[in-house]
C-alpha positions as CSV (number, residue, x, y, z in Angstrom):
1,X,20.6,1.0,1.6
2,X,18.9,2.9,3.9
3,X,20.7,3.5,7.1
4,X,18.4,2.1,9.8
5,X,20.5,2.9,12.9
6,X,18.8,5.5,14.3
7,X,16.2,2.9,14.9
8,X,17.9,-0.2,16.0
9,X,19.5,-1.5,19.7
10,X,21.8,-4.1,18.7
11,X,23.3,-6.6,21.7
12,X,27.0,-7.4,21.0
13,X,28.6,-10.2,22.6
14,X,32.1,-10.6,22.2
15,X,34.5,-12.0,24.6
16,X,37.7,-9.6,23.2
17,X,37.5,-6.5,24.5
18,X,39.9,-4.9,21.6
19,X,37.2,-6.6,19.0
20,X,34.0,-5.7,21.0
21,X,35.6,-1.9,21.1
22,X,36.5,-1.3,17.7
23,X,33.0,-3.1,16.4
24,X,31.1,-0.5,19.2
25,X,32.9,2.6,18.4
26,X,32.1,2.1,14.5
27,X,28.4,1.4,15.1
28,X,27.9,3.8,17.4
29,X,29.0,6.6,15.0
30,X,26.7,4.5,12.7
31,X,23.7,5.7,14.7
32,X,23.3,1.9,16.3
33,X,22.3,2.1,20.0
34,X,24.7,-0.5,21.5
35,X,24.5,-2.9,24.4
36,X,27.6,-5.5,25.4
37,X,28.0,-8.7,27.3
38,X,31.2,-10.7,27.1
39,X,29.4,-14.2,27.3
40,X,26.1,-15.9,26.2
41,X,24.6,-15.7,29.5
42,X,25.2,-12.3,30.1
43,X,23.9,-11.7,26.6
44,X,20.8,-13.9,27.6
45,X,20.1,-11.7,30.4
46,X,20.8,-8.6,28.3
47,X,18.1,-9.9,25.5
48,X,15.2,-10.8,28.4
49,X,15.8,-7.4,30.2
50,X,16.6,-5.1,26.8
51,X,14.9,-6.7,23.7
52,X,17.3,-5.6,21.7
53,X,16.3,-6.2,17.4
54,X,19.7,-7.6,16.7
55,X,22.2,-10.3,18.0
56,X,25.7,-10.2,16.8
57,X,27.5,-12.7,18.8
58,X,30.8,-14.4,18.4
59,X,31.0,-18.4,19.2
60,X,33.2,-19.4,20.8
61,X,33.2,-17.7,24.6
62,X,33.7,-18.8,28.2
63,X,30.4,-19.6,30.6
64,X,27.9,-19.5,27.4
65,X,29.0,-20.5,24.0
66,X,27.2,-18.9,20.5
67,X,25.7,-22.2,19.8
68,X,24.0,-22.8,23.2
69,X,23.0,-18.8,23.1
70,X,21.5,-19.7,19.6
71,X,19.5,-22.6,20.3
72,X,18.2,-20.8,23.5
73,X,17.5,-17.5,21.7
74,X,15.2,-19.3,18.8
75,X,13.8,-21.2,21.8
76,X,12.4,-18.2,23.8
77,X,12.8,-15.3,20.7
78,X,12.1,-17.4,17.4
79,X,12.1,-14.1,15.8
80,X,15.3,-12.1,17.0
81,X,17.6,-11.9,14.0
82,X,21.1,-13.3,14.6
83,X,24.2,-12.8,13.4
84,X,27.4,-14.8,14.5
85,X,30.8,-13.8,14.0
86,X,32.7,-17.1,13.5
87,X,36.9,-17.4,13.5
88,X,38.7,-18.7,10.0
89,X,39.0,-22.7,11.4
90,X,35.2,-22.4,12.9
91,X,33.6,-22.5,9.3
92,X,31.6,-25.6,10.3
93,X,30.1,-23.9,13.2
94,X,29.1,-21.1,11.4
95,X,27.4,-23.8,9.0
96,X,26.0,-25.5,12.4
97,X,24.7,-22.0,13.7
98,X,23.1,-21.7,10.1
99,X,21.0,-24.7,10.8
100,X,20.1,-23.8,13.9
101,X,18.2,-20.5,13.0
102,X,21.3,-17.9,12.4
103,X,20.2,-15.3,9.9
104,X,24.2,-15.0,8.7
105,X,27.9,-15.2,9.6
106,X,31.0,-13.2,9.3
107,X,34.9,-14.4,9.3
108,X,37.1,-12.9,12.0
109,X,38.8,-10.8,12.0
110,X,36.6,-8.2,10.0
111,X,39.0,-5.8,8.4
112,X,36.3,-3.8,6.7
113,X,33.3,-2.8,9.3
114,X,31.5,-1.1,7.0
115,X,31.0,-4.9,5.8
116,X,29.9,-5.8,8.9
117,X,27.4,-3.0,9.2
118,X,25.7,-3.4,5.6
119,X,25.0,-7.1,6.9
120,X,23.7,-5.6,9.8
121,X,21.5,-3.1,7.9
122,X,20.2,-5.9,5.6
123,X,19.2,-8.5,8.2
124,X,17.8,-5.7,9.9
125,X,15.5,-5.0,6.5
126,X,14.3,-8.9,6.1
127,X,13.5,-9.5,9.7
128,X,11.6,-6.2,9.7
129,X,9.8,-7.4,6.2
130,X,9.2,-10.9,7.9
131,X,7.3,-9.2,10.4
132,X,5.4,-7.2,8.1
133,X,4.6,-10.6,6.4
134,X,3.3,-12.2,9.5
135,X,1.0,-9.0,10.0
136,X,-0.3,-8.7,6.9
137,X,-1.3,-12.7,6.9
138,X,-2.7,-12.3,10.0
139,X,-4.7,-9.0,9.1
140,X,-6.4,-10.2,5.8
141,X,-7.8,-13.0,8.2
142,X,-9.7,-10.6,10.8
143,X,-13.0,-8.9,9.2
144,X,-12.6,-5.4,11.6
145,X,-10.8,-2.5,10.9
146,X,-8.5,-1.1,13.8
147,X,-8.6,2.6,12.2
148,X,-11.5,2.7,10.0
149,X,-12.1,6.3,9.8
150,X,-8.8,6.6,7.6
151,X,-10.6,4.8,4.6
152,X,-14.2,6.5,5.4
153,X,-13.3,8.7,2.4
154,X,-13.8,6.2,0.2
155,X,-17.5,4.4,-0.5
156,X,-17.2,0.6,-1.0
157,X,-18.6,-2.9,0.0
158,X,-16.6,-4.2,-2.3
159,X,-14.5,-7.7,-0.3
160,X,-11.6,-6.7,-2.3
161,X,-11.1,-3.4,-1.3
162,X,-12.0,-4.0,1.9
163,X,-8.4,-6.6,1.6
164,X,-6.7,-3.9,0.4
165,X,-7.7,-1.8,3.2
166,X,-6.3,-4.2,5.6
167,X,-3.5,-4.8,4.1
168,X,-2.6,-1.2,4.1
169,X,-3.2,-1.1,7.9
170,X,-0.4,-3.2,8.3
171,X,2.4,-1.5,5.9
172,X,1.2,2.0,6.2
173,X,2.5,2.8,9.9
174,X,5.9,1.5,8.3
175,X,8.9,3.5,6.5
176,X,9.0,1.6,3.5
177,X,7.7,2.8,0.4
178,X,4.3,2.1,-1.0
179,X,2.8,1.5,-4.7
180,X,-0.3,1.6,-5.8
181,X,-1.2,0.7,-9.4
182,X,-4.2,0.6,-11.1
183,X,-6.2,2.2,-13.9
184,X,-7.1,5.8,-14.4
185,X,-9.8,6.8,-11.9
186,X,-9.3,4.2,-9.2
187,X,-8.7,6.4,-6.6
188,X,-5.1,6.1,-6.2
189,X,-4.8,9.5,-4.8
190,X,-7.6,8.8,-2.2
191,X,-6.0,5.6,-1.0
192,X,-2.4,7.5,-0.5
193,X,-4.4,10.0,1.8
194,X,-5.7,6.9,4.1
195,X,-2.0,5.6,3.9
196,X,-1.2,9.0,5.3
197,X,-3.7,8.9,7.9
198,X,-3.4,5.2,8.8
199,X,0.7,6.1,9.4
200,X,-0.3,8.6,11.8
201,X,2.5,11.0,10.7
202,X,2.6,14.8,11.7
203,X,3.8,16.2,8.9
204,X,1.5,17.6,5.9
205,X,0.5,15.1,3.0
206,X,1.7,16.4,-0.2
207,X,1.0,15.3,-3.8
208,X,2.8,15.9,-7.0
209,X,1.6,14.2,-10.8
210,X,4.9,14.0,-12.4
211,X,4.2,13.2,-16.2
212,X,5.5,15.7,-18.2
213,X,7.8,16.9,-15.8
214,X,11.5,17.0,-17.4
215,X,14.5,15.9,-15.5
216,X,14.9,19.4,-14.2
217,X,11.8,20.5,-13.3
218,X,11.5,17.1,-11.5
219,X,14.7,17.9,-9.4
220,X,13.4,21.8,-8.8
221,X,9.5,20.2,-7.8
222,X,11.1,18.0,-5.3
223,X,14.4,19.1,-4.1
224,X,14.0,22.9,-4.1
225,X,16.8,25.3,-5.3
226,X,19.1,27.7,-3.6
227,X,19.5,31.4,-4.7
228,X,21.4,31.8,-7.9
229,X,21.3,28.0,-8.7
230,X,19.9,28.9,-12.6
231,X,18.9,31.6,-14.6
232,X,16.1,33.2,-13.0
233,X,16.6,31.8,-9.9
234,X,16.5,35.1,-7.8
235,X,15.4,33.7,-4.4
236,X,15.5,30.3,-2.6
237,X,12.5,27.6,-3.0
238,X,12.0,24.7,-0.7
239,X,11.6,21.5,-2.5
240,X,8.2,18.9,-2.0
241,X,10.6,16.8,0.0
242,X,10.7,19.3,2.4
243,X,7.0,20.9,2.5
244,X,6.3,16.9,3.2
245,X,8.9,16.6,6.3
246,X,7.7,14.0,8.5
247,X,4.7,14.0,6.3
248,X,3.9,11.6,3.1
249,X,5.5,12.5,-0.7
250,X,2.6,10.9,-2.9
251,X,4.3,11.0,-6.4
252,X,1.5,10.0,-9.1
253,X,2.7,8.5,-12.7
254,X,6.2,7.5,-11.7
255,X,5.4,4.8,-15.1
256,X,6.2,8.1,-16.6
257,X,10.0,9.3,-15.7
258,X,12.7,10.0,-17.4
259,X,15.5,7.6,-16.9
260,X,17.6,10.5,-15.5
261,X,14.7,11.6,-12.8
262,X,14.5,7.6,-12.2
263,X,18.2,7.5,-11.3
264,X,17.7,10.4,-8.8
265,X,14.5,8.8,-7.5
266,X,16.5,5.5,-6.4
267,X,19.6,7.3,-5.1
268,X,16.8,9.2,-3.0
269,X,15.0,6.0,-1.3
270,X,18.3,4.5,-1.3
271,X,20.0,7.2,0.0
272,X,17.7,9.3,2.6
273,X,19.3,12.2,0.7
274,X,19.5,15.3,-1.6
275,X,21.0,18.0,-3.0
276,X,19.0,21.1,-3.8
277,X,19.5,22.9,-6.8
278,X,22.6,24.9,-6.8
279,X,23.7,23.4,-2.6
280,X,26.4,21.6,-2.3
281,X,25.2,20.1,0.9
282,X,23.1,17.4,1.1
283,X,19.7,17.4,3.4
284,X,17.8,14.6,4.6
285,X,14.6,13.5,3.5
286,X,12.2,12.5,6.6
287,X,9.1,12.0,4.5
288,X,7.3,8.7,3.3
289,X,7.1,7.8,-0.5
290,X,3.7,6.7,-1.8
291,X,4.2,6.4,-5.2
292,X,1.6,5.8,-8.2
293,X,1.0,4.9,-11.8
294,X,-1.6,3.8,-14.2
295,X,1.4,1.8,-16.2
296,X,2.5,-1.7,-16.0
297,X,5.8,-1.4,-14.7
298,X,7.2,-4.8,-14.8
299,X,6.2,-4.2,-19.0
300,X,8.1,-0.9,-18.9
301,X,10.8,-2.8,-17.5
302,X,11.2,-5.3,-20.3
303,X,11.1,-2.8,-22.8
304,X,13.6,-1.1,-21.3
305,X,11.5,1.7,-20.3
306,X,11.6,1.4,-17.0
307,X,14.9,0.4,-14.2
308,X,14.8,-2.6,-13.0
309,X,16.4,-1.5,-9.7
310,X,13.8,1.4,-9.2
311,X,11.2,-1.0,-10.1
312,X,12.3,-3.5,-7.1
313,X,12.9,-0.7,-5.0
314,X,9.1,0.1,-5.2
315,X,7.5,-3.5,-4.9
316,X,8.0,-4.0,-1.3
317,X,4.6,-2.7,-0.5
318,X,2.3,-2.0,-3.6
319,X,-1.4,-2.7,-4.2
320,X,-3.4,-3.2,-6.9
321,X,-6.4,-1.5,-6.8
322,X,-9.4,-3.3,-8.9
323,X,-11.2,-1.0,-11.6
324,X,-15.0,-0.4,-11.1
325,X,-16.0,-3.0,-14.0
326,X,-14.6,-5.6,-10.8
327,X,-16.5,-4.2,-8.0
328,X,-20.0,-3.3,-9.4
329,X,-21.3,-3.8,-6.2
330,X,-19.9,-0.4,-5.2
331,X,-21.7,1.6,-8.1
332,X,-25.2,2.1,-7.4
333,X,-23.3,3.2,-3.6
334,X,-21.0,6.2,-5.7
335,X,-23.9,6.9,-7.7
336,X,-25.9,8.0,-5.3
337,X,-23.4,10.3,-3.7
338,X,-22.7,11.8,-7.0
339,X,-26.2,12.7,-7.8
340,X,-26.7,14.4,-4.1
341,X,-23.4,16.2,-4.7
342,X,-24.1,16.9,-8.4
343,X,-27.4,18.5,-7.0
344,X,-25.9,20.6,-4.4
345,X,-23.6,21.9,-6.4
346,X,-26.1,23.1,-9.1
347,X,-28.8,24.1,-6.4
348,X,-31.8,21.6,-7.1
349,X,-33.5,19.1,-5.1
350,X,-31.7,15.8,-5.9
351,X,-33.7,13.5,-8.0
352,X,-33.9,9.8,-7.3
353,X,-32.1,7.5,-8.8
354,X,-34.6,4.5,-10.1
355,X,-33.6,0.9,-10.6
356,X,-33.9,1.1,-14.3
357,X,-30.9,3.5,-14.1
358,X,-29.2,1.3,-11.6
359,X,-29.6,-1.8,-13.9
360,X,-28.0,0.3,-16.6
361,X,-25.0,1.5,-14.9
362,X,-24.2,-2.0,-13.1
363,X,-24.1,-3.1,-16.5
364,X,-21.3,-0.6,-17.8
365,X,-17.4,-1.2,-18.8
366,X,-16.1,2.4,-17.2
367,X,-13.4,2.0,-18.8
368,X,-12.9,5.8,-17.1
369,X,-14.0,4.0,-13.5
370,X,-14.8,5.8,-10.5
371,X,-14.5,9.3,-12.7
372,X,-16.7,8.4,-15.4
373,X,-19.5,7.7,-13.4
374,X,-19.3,11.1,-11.7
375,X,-18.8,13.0,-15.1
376,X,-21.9,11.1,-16.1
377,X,-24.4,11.4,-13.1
378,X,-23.3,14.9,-12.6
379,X,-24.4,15.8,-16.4
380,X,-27.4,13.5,-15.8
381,X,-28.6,15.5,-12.9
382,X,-27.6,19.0,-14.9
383,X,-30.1,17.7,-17.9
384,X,-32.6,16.1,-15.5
385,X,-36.1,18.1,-14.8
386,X,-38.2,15.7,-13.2
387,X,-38.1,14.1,-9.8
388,X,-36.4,10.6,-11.1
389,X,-33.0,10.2,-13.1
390,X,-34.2,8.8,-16.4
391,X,-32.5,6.3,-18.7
392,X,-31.6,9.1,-21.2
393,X,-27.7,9.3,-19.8
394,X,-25.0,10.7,-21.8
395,X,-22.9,8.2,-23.1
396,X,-24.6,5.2,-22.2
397,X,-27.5,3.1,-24.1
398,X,-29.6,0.2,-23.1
399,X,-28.2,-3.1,-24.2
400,X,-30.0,-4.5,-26.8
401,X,-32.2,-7.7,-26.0
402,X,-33.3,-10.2,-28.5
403,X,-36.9,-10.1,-29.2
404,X,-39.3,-13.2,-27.5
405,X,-42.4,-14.1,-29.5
406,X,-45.3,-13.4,-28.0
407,X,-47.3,-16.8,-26.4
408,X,-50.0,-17.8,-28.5
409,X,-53.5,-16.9,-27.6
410,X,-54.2,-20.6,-26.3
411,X,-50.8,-21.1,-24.1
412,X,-51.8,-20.3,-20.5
413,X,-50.6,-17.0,-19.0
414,X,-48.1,-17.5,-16.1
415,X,-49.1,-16.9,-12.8
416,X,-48.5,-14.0,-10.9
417,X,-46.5,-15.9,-8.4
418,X,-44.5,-17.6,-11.2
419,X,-43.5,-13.8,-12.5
420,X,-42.5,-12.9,-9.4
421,X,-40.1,-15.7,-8.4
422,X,-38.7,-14.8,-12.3
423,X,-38.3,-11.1,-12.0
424,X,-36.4,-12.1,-8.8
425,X,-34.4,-14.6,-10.3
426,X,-33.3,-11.8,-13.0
427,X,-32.8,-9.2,-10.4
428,X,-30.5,-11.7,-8.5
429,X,-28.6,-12.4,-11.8
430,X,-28.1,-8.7,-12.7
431,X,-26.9,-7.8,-9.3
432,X,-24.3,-10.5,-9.4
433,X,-26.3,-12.1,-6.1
434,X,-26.3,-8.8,-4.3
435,X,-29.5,-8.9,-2.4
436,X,-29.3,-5.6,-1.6
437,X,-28.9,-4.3,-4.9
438,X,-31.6,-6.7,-6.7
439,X,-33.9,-5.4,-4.0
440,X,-33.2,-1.4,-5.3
441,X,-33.4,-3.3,-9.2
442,X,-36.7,-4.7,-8.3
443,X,-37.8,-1.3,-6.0
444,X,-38.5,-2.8,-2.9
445,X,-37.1,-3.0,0.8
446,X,-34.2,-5.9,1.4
447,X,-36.2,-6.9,4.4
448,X,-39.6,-7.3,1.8
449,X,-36.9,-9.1,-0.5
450,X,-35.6,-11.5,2.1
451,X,-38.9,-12.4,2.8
452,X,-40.3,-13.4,-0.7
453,X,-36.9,-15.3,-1.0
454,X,-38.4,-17.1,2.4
455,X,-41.7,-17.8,1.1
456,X,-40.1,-19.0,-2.2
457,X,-38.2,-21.7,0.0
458,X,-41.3,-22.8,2.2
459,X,-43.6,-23.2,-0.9
């Protein structure tokens, strides 16, 4: 686990000052910040003026005992993790403090502290995630952004991606690690760089794709090597891990690892640590993992393909992001950056993309997503020589339609008015209800749209 003292004030209250000693000594060289108060009101106090993010407190002390301190602490700080330290004949007040909101207990006397500080370390860790929790529950109901311009780089109405954004304004400014899965040409590598942004870190973002990376050139890629460390090895190379310092690591296909590089991955987020090539000191990693893959991983994992441990070190945080077939909404938007781009790039005056075109590609698989559409609006623009994108695109051809018989000569001709309200009606069905995208379908203005949808409800 993770050693989470450089980050945590924890308030000891202990009435025995040969106990409240020995337990400050050992957590101080733990990297704890320590405060101490040798009864529950003092500790009270200490909580109101301090705020520490941990209570370890023994129950049975003069003035204040841990069971009043407990029930006032979940009183005025419901969310203030707790841990009691309870004597061997006090077992059914450490069952009592249970009930009344501790997170756990310990036995006196504690002959092994480093006990004592993994308990610590893992309350720490689920208070911190129950926060997170609250967060996140309370994000996904708010419609704003509070740092939009981290996602500007990527173009989407879409109502899921928009959840996914807000999610990852919650668990981005956080140390954890992050996953993202979803299919080729998603935009995983996009959505790590907002997570970068949206964690505010000073360090550099860094990306790696490791499939087909062996076990050593995955420990030479991210650890570095010292001088000497192999053959060949005439000079010294710093690692990803420490290009990324106080940065973000984005790892892409981690579905792909050896399980020898997956080993070394987990002792790495479980550790903070690593060896370079050749060193036989260890250094300490400061940067944040985003990692990535295309894979199912919890299928990798029952087929043995995958660890298990690895795999629920990684699931904390992860998103899934939806393919392009999900969030057609967004298509006609990327086309039409694509074709500028495209045009730039090649030098000609960008043509305009019609709503026949539009109808076709809303009506795609992309099985390639967000990449496929550029590959084929950039070759479309390449071929095109007129002023409007035709329907001759690489790759794609107009689904078929099943023939209507033509009205005899004596059945009436619809009315014009009747055509209208059912070239709207197909425009809306095509569009998936998107006025704003039946309105480009039908080549018109929304506003003209909205208001033949108003005349259609008055008449």
């Amino acid at each position: 686990m993770t050693n989470q003292g450089s980050r945590a004030t924890i308030l000891l209250i202990e009435d025995d000052p040969l106990v409240c000693r020995s337990i400050m000594t050992y957590l101080t060289d733990s990297g704890y910040r320590i405060l101490c108060a040798e009864n529950g009101r003092d500790g009270l106090a200490l909580v109101r003026e301090q705020g520490p993010d941990l209570v370890l407190t023994d129950l049975l002390m003069p003035v204040m005992g841990g069971l009043a301190l407990l029930e006032e602490l979940k009183r005025q700080f419901l969310e203030l993790p707790v841990i009691v330290i309870s004597g061997a004949g006090q077992v059914e007040d450490a069952v009592a403090a249970l009930k009344l909101g501790a997170d756990d207990y310990l036995v006196k006397p504690i002959h092994d502290l480093a006990t004592l500080e993994h308990l610590i370390a893992r309350t720490l860790e689920t208070a911190g995630l129950r926060r997170e929790l609250q967060q996140v529950t309370q994000k996904l109901l708010e419609n704003d952004f509070s740092c939009p311009e981290a996602f500007a780089a990527i173009t989407t109405r879409s109502p899921r991606m928009q959840a996914v954004f807000r999610y990852l304004e919650v668990v981005g400014p956080t140390p954890q690690p992050i996953l993202i899965e979803g299919e080729t040409g998603t935009g995983k590598e996009l959505t790590a760089r907002a997570i970068h942004r949206v964690s505010s870190r000073r360090g550099r973002f860094v990306a790696v794709n490791l499939a087909g990376l062996d076990d050593q050139m995955f420990s030479d890629t991210l650890f570095g090597h010292e001088r000497g460390a192999f053959t060949g090895a005439a000079t010294a190379r710093e690692g990803l891990l420490a290009q990324a310092a106080g940065g973000t690591l984005f790892l892409d296909e981690i579905g792909d690892l050896s399980e020898s590089s997956q080993i070394k991955l987990l002792r790495l987020l479980q550790e903070g640590e690593y060896y370079p090539l050749g060193a036989d000191r260890p250094k300490t990693a400061t940067a944040r993992f985003v990692l990535a893959t295309h894979r199912n991983l919890h299928e990798r994992v029952q087929q043995g393909l995958f660890r298990h441990d690895l795999y629920y070190r990684l699931v904390t945080h992860r998103v899934q992001l939806p393919p392009l077939r999900e969030r057609r909404e967004d298509i006609p938007l990327l086309a039409e950056i694509f074709l500028n781009e495209a045009a730039a790039l090649l030098g000609k005056r960008p043509p305009l993309l019609s709503a026949a075109c539009c109808t076709l590609l809303v009506q795609q698989r992309f099985d390639g997503n967000i990449r496929e559409l550029k590959a084929i609006i950039t070759d479309a623009v390449a071929r095109s020589s007129n002023d409007t994108l035709t329907l001759d695109l690489p790759g794609l051809s107009c689904p078929a339609s099943p023939a209507e018989p033509l009205p005899a000569e004596e059945s009436p001709l619809p009315t014009l008015k009747q055509m209208e309200q059912q070239l709207i009606a197909q425009a809306l069905q095509r569009a998936g209800g998107n006025q704003g995208l039946a309105a480009k379908l039908l080549g018109i203005s929304r506003t003209a749209l909205n208001k033949r949808l108003a005349k259609q409800k008055t008449t």
